[in-house]
C-alpha positions in Angstrom: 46.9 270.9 56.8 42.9 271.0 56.0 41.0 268.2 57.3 37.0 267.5 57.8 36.4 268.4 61.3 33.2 268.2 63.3 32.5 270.9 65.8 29.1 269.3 66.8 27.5 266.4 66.3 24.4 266.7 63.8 23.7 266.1 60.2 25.9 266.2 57.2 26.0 269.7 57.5 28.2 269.3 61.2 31.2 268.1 58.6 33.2 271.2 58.0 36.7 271.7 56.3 39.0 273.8 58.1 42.5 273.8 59.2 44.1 271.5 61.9 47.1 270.5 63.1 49.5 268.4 61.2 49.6 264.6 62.1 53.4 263.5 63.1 54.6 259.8 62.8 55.2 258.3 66.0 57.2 254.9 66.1 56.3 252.4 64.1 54.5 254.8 61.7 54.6 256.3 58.7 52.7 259.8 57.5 51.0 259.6 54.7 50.4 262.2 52.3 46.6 261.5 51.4 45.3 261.5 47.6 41.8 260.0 48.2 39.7 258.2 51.6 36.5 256.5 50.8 33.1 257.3 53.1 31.8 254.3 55.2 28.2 253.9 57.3 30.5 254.3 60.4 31.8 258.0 59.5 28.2 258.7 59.1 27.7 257.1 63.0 30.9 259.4 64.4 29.3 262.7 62.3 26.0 261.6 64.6 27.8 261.4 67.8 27.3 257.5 68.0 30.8 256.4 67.2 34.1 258.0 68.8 37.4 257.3 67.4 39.3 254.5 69.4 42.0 256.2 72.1 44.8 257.2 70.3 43.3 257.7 66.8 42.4 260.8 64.7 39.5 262.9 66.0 38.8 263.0 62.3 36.5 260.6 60.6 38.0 258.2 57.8 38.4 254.9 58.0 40.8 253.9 55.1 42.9 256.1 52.3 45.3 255.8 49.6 47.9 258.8 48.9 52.0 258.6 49.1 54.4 258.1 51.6 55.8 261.6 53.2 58.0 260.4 55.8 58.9 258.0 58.0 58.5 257.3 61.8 61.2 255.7 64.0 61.5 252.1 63.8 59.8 251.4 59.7 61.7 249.4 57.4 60.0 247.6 53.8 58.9 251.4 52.9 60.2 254.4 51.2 58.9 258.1 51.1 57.5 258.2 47.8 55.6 254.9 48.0 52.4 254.7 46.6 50.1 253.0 49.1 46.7 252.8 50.5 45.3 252.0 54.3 43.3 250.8 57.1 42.9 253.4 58.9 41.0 254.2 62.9 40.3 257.6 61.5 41.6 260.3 59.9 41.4 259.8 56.4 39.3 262.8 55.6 42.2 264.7 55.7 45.5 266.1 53.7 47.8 263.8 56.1 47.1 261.0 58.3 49.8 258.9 60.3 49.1 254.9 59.8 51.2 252.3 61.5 52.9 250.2 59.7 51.2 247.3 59.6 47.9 248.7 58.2 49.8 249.6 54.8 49.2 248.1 51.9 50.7 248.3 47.9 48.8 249.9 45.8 47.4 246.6 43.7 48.8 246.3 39.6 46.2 247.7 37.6 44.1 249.8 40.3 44.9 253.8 40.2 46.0 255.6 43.2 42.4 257.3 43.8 40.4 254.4 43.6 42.9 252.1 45.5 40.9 254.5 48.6 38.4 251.7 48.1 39.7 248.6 49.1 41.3 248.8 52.4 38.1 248.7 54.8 36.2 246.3 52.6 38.8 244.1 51.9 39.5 244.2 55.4 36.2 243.6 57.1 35.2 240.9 54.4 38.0 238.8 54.8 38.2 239.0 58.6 34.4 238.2 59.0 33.7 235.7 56.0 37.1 234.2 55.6 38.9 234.6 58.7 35.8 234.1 61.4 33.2 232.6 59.5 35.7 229.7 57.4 33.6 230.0 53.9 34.9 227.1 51.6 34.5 226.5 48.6 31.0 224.6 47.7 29.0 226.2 50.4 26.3 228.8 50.3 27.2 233.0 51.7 24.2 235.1 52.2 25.4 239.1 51.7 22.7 241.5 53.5 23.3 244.6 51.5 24.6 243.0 48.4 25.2 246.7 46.4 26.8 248.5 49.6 30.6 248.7 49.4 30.9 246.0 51.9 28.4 244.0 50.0 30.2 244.3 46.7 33.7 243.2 47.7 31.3 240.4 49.8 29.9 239.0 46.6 33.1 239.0 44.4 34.9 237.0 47.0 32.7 234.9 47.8 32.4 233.9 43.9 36.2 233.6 43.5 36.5 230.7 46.2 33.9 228.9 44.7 31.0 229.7 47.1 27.1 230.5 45.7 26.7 233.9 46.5 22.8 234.8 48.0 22.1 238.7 48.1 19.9 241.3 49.3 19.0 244.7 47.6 16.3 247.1 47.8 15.7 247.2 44.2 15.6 245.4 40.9 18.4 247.9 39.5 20.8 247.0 42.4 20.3 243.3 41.8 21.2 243.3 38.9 24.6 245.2 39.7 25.2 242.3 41.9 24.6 239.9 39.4 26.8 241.8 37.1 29.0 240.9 40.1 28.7 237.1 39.9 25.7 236.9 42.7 23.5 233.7 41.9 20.8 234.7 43.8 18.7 238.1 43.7 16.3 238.6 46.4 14.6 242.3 46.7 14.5 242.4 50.6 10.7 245.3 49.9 9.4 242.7 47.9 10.3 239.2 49.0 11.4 237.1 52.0 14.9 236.5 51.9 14.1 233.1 54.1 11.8 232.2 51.3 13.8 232.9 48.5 16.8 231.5 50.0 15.0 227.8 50.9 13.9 227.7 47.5 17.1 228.3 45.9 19.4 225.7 47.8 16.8 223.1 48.3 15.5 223.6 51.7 19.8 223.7 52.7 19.8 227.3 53.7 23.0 228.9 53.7 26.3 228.2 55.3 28.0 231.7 55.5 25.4 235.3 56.4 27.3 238.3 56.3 24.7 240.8 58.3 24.7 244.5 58.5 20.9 244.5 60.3 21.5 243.1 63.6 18.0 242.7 65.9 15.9 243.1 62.8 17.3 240.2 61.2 18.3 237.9 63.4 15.2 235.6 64.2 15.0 235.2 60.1 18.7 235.2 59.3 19.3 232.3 61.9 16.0 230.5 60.3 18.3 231.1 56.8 21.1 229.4 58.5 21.9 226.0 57.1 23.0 222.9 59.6 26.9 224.3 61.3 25.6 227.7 59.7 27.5 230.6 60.6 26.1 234.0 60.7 28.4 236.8 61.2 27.0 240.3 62.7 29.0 243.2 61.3 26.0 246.5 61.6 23.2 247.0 63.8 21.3 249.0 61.2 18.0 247.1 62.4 18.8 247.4 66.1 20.2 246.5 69.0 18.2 244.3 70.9 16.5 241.2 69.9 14.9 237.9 70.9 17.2 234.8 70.1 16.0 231.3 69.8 18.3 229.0 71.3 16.8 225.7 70.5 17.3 227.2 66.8 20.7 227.3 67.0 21.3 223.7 68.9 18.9 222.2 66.3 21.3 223.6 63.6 24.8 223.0 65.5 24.7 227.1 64.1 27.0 229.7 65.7 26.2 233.7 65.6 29.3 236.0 66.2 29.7 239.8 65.7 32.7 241.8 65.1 33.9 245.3 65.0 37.4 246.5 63.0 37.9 249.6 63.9 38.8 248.9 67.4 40.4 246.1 67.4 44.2 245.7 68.9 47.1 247.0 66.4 48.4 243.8 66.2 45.0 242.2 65.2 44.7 244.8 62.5 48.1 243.7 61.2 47.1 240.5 60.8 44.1 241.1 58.5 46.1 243.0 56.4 48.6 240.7 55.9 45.8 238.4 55.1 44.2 240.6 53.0 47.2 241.2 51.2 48.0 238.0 50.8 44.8 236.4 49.6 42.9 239.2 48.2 45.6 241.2 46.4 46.3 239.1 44.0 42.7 238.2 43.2 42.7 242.3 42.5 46.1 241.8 40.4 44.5 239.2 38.6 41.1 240.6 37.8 38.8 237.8 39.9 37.3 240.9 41.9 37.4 244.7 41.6 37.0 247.8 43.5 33.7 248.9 43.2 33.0 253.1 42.8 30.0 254.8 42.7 31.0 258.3 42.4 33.8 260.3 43.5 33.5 264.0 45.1 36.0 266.9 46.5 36.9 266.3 50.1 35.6 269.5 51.2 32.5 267.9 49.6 32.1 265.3 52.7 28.5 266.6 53.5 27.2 266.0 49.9 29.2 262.3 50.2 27.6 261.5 53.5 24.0 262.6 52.0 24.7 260.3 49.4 25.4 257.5 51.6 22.4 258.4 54.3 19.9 258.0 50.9 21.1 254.6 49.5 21.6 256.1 46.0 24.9 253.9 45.6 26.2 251.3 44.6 30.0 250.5 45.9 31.9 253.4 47.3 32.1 256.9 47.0 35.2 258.4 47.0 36.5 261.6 48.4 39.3 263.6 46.4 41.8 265.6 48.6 43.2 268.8 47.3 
């Protein structure tokens, strides 16, 4: 098969599509045959060096993918060859085949195409682990999305809305607000122009919000847990701002407020399992039913990954972009 390979780390250029061995389905597996994987920030973080796959998982980057079932490992039952399906995936997915275990498939959802079913699987995943599963957004309460028009962000804002939360975002423009409002976000704040503490206190009252859903990390912290409302939760899920940062801990005791932070990618089988089942549970039908969307910026070749990465690196997007395979 072809995959995206990357001899060195370096810049997008590093990506390059040549042959490599074929994946084979060990127990509890199933190979897929892939028709489409989606770029996320942490392919862009293993093209850099930064971010090795987990043990065990493809060398190649790829974090989710939709395609058709080729064949079957020992040990699966509930799937057929010739399934269509899409996947959270540890790596791999920039590629013509990738083995997945079993419980990191999902159905394609009614009324999403093959292709752009490549979408869902990480954001569906990390959004209702971290919001839903961690953080325990109900309906009523206030979620602050960092990164509103990201692919994360996206799929952050539309379930938020469909629980019955009031949805707080950040972008870094006035034309990716108002995607997110297009979205159902209630509250616009451009993080160049304005103070998201600001904004946010004026918009719920002086409450502050219950849920924040961070991608910035040290940059962010002393002002996101200032955002927090009283038993605020905010949930770290990117260090783009850093690593390192003072925290106040008075803060926090004065607000009963909790700050957690989560990884997916290397998180036990098992665990993974378990937020797809959720996902595919509570999210799928929402899809089914229209309430929320995948969201697709652009799609591109796979042997385009450099171009896709580029993309990603500038900010010019809003959702996902896609990568076709041949």
């Amino acid at each position: 098969m072809y995959a995206i390979t990357i001899p060195e780390p370096g810049g997008p250029e590093a990506l390059v599509w040549a042959e490599a061995p074929d994946p084979v389905p060990g127990e509890g597996e199933v190979l897929v045959e892939v028709v489409a994987s989606a770029v996320n920030r942490a392919d862009v973080l293993q093209r850099q060096g930064f971010y090795n796959p987990p043990p065990g998982a493809s060398v190649h980057p790829g974090l989710e993918c939709s395609g058709r079932i080729a064949a079957l490992g020992p040990g699966v039952s509930g799937w057929s060859v010739g399934d269509e399906v899409c996947a959270l995936l540890s790596g791999g997915g920039y590629a013509q085949r990738v083995a997945v275990p079993v419980g990191q498939l999902l159905p394609v959802p009614k009324g999403v195409d093959l292709a752009t079913a490549a979408a869902l699987p990480e954001v569906a995943c990390t959004v209702w682990s971290n919001i839903f599963m961690i953080a325990h957004l109900r309906p009523g309460e206030t979620l602050l999305v960092h990164g509103g028009a990201s692919g994360i962000g996206t799929m952050a804002v539309q379930l938020g809305k469909a629980v019955g939360a009031k949805v707080a975002v950040t972008a870094g423009s006035p034309e990716k607000l108002a995607r997110c409002a297009e979205l159902g976000a209630d509250v616009l704040i451009d993080y160049r122009t304005q103070d998201f503490v600001e904004e946010l206190d004026a918009a719920t009252d002086g409450a502050g919000a219950d849920v924040i859903l961070d991608i910035m990390g040290a940059k962010y912290l002393e002002r996101n847990v200032r955002a927090l409302a009283v038993s605020g939760r905010l949930v770290v899920i990117g260090l783009q701002g850093g690593v390192k940062a003072e925290l106040n801990l008075g803060a926090l005791l004065a607000k009963r407020a909790a700050v957690m932070a989560t990884t997916l990618r290397a998180r036990p089988e098992q665990e993974k399992a378990a937020i797809v089942a959720a996902v595919r549970e509570h999210v799928w039908p929402l899809v089914e039913g229209g309430a929320v969307r995948p969201v697709v910026d652009r799609t591109l070749p796979m042997e385009d990954a450099a171009e896709a990465h580029r993309i990603l690196e500038s900010g010019a997007h809003v959702g996902k972009v896609l990568l076709l395979a041949p």
